[in-house]
C-alpha positions in Angstrom: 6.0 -7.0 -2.1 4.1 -4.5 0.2 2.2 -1.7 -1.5 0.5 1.2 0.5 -2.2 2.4 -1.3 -4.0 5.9 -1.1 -7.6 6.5 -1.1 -7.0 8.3 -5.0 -6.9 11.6 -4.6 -4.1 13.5 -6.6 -4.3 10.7 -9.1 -7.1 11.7 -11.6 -9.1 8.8 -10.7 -12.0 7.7 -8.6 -10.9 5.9 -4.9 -12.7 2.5 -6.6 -10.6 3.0 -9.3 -7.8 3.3 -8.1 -8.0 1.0 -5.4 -9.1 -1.8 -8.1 -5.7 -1.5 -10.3 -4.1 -2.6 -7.0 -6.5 -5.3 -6.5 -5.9 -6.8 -9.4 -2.2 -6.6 -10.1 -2.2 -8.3 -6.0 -4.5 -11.1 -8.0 -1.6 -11.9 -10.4 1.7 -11.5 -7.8 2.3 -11.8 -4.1 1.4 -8.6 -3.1 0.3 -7.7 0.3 -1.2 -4.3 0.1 -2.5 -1.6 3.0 -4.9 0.7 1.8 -4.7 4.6 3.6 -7.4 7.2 3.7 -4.9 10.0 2.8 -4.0 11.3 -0.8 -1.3 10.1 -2.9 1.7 11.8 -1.4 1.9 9.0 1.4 5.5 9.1 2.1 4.4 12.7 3.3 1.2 11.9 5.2 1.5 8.8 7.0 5.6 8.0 7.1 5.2 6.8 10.4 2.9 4.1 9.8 4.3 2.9 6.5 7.5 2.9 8.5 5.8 0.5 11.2 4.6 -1.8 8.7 7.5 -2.3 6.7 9.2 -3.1 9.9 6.8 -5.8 10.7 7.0 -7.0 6.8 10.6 -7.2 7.0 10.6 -9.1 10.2 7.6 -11.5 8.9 9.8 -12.4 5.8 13.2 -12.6 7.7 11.1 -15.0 10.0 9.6 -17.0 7.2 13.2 -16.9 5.1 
């Protein structure tokens, strides 16, 4: 899986917070996670680099398939 992950804000929580819930749920599963200084809406703020990188997931997987 690849999460993007904001920096918190719009959450209720603290960045380190926030940024450790990911940490540890990528400890128990393959997750391979990109953390962005923007707020939660991410989809909104940085679209074109999540698109970039889930091009260049796709095509890792596809690669390693």
């Amino acid at each position: 899986m690849l999460f993007f992950v904001s920096n918190g804000k719009g959450t209720g929580l603290s960045r380190e917070k926030w940024e450790n819930i990911f940490k540890q749920y990528s400890d128990i599963l393959d997750v391979q996670l990109i953390f962005l200084d923007a707020s939660h809406y991410l989809h909104n703020i940085e679209s074109e680099r999540i698109a970039l990188e889930s091009k260049m997931f796709i095509e890792n997987v596809l690669k390693n398939d």
